[in-house]
BAFI-3210 file (N, C-alpha, C; in Angstrom, 3 decimals, decimal comma, padded with zeros to 6 digits):
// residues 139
n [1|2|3|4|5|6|7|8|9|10|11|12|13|14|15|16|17|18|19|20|21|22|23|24|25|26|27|28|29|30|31|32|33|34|35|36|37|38|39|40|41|42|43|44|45|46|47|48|49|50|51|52|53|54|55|56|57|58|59|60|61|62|63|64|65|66|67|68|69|70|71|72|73|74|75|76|77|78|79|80|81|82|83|84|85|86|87|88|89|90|91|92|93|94|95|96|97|98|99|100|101|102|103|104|105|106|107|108|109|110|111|112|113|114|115|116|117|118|119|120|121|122|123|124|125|126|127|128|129|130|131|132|133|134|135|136|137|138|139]
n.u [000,866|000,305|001,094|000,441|-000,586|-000,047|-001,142|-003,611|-005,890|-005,834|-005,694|-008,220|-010,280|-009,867|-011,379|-013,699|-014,407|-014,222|-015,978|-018,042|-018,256|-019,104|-018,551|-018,959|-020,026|-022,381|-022,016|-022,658|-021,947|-018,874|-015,948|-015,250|-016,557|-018,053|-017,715|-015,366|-016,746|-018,752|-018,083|-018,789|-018,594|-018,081|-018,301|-015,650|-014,255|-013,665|-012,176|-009,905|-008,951|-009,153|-008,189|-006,048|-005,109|-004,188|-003,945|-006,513|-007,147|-008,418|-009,259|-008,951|-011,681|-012,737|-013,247|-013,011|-010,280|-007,492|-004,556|-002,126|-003,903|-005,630|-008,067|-011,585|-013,646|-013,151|-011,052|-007,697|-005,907|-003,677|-004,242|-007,128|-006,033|-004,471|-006,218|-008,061|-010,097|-010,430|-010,982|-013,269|-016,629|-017,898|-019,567|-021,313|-021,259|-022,600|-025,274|-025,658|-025,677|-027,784|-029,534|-030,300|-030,183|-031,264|-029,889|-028,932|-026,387|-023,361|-022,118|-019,843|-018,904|-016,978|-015,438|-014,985|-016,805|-019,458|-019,426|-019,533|-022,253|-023,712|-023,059|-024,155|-026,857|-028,425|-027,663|-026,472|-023,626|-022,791|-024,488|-023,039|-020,757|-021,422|-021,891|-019,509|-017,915|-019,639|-019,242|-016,908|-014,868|-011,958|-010,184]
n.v [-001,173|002,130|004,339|006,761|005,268|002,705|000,279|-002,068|-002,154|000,729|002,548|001,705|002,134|004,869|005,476|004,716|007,051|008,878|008,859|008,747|011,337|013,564|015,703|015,006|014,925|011,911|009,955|008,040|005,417|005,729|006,069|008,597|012,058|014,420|018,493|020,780|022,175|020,407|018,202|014,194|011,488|008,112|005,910|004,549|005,902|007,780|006,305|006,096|008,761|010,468|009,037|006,882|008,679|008,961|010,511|012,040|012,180|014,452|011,906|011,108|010,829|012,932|012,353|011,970|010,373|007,659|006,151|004,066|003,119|003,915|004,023|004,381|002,927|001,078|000,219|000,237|-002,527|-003,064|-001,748|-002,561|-005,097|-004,746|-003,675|-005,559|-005,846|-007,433|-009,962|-012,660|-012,855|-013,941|-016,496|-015,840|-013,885|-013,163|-013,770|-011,807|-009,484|-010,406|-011,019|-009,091|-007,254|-007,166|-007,278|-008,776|-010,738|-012,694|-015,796|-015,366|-013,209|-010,091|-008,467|-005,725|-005,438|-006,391|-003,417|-001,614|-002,265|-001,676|000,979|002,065|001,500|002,883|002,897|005,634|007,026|007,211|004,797|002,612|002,997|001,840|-000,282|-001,803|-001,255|-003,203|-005,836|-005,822|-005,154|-003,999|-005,033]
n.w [000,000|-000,872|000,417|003,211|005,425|007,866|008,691|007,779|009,158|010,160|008,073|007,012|008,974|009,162|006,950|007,354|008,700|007,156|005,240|007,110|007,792|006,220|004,517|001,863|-001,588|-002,439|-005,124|-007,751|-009,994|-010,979|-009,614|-009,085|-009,776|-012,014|-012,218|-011,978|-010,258|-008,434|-007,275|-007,200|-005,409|-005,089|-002,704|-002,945|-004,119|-002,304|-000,383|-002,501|-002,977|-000,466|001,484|000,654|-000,853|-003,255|-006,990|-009,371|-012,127|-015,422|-017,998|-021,361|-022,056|-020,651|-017,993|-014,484|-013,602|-012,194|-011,495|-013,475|-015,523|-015,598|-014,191|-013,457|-012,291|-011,000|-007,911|-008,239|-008,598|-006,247|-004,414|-003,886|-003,019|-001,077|001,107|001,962|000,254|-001,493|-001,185|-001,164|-000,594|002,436|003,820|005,659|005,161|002,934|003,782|004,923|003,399|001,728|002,908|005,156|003,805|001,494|-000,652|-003,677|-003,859|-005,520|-003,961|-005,498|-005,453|-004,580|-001,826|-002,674|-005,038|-003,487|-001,614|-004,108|-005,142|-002,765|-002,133|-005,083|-005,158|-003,235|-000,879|001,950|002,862|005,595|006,140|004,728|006,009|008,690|008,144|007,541|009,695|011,114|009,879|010,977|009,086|009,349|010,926]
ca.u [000,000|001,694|000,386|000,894|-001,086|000,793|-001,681|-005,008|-006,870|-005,796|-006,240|-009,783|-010,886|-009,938|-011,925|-014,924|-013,868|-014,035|-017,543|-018,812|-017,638|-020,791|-017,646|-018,563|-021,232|-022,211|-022,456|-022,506|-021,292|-017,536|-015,317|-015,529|-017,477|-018,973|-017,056|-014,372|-017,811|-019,816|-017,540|-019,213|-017,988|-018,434|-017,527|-014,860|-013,584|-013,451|-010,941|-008,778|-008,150|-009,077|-007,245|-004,737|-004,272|-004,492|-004,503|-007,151|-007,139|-009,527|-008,837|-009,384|-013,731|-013,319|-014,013|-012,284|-009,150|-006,189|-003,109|-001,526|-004,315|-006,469|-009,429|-012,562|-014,763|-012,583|-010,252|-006,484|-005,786|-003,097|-005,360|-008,214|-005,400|-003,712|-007,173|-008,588|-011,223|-010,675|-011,543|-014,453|-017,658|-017,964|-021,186|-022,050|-021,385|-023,434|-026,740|-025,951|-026,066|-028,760|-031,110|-030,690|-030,033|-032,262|-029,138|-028,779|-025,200|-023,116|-021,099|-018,824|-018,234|-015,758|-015,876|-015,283|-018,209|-020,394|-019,539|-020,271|-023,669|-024,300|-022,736|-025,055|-028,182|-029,125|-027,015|-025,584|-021,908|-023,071|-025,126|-021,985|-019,361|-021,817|-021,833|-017,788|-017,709|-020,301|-018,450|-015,340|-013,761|-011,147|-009,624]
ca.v [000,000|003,355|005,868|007,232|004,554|001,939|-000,500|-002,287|-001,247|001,924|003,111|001,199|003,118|006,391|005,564|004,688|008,316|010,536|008,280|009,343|012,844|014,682|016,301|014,524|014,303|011,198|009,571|006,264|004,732|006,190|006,475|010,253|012,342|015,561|018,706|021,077|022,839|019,687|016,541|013,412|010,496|006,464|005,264|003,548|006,801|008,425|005,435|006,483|010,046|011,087|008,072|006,538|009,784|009,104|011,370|011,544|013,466|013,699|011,505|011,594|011,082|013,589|011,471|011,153|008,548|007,575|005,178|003,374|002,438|005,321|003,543|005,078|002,641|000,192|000,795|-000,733|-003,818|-002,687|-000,822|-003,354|-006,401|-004,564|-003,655|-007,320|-005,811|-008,429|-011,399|-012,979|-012,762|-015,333|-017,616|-014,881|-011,977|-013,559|-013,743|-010,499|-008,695|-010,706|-011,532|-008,371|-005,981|-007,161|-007,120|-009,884|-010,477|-013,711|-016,304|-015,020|-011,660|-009,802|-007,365|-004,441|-005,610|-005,430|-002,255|-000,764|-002,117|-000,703|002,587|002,775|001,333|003,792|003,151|006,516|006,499|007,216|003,512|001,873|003,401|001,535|-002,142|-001,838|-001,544|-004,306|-006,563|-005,890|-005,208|-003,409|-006,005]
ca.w [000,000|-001,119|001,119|004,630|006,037|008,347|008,621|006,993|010,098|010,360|006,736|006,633|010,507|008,981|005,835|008,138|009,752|005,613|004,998|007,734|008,050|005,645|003,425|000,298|-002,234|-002,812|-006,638|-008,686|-011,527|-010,881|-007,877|-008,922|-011,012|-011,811|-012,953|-011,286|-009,200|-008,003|-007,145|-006,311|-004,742|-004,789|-001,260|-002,938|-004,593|-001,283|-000,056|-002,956|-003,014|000,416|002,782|000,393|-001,216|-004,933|-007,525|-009,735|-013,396|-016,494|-018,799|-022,950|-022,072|-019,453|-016,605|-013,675|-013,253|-011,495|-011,604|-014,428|-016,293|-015,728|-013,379|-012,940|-011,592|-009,310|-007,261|-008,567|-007,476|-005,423|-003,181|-003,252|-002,329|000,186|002,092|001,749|-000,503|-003,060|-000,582|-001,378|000,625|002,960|003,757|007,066|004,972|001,826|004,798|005,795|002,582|000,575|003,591|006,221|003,233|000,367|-002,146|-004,415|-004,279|-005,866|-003,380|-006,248|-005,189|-003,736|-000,959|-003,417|-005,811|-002,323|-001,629|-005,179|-004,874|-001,589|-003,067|-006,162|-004,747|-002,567|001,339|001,872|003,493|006,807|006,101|003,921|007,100|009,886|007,774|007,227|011,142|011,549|009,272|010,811|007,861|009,659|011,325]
c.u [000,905|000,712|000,972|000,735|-000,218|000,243|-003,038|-006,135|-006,488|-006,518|-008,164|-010,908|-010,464|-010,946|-013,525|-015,492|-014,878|-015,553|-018,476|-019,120|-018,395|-020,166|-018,068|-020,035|-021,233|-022,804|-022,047|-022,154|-019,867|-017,077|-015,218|-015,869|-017,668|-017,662|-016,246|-015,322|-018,224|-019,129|-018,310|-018,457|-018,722|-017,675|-016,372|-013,333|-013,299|-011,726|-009,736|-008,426|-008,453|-008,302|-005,708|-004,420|-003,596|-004,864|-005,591|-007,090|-008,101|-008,758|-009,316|-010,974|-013,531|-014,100|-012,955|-011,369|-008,152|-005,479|-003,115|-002,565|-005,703|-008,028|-010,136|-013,574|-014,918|-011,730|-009,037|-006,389|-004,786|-003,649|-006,133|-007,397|-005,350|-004,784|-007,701|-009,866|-011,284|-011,034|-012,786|-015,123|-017,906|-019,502|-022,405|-022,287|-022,563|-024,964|-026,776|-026,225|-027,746|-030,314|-031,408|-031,000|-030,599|-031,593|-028,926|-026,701|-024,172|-022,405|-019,558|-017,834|-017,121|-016,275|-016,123|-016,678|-019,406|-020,427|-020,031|-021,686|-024,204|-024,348|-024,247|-026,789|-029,077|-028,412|-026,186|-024,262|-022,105|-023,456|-023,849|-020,630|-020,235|-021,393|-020,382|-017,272|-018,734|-019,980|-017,419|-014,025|-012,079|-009,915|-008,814]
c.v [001,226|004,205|005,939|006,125|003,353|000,463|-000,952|-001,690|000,166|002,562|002,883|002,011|004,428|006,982|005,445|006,292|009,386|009,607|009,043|011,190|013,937|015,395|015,814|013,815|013,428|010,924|008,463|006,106|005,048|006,412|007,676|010,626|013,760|016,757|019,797|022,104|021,845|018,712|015,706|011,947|009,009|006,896|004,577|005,015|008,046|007,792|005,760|007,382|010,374|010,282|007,435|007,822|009,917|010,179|011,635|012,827|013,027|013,548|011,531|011,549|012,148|013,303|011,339|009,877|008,400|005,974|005,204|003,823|003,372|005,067|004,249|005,009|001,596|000,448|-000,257|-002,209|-003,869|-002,437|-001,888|-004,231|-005,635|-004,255|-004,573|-006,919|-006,826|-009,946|-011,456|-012,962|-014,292|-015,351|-016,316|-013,709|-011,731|-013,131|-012,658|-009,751|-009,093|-010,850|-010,214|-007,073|-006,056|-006,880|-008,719|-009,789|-011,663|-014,008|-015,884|-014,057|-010,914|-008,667|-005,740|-004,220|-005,384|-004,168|-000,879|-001,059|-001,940|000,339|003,188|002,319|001,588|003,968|004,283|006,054|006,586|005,357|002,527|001,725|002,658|000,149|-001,812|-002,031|-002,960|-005,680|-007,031|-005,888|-004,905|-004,076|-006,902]
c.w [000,000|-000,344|002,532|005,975|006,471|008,033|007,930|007,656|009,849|008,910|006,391|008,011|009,992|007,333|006,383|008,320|008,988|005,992|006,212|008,048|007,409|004,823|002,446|-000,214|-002,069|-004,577|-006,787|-009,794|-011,255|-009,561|-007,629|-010,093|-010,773|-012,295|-011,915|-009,808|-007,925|-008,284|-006,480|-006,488|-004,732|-003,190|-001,306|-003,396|-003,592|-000,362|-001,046|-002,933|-001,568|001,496|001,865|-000,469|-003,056|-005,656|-008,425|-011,141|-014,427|-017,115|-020,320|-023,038|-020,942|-018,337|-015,873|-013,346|-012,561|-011,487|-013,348|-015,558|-016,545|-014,965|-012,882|-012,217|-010,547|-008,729|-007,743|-007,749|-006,230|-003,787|-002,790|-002,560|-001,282|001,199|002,344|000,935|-001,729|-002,185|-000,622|-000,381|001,399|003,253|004,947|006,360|003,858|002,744|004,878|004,804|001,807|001,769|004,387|005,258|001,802|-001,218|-002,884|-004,607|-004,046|-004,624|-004,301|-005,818|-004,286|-002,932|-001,501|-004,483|-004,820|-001,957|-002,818|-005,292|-003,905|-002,102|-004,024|-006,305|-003,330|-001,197|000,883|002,493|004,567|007,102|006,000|005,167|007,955|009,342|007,739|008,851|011,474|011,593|009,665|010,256|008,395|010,431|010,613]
res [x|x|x|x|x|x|x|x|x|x|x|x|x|x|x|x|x|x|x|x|x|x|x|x|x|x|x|x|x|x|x|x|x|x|x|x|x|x|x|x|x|x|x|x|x|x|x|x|x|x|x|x|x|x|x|x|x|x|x|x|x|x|x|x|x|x|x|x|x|x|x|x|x|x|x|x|x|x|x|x|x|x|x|x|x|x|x|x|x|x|x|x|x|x|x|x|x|x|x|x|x|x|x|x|x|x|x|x|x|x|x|x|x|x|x|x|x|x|x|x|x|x|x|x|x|x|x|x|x|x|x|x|x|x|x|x|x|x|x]
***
């Protein structure tokens, strides 16, 4: 993980911190969006530029991107490995999303694919920052 951040907890409890914090539109489809007036934010696109500190520039569609490869709508793999966002949902977390939270969402999936459909189907970040503590992601 290239950033300031020491640890998985730490970086993921200060990402709880921005989500919760009422600073930041929220928006969907992109980890950021909107134009140099009216920025809005995925919950995922908050974890990259505001905790690990990513930059983010428009790219040739004029959309929001950052790293290598110019990603607009996941977070690098870098980032997702090193937070455990790429570990698949387990059997507790599968119940918890599809039965407590009415999302349809594969034994396939990964923790970052849960979070974009929290994101863009309606849980604000206040909602998205309480399940991430519930989860224990942080740990």
């Amino acid at each position: 993980m290239t950033t300031t951040m020491t640890t998985k907890k730490e970086a993921i409890n200060r990402w709880v911190h921005e989500l919760k914090s009422g600073e930041y539109q929220q928006g969907t489809g992109a980890l950021k969006s909107g134009d140099d007036e009216f920025i809005y934010y995925c919950c995922l696109g908050v974890l990259a530029e505001k905790v690990l500190g990513r930059e983010f520039f428009k790219d040739g569609w004029e959309e929001w991107a950052y790293g290598e490869n110019g990603n607009t709508g996941v977070l690098m793999s870098e980032d997702s490995e090193a937070l455990g966002l790429t570990e698949n949902i387990t059997q507790e977390e599968l119940v918890f999303f599809n039965d407590k939270h009415d999302l349809y969402i594969s034994d396939l999936a990964d923790r970052e694919w849960a979070l974009v459909k929290l994101n863009d189907n309606g849980y604000n970040f206040e909602q998205i920052a309480g399940i991430i503590e519930e989860l224990g992601w942080a740990e």
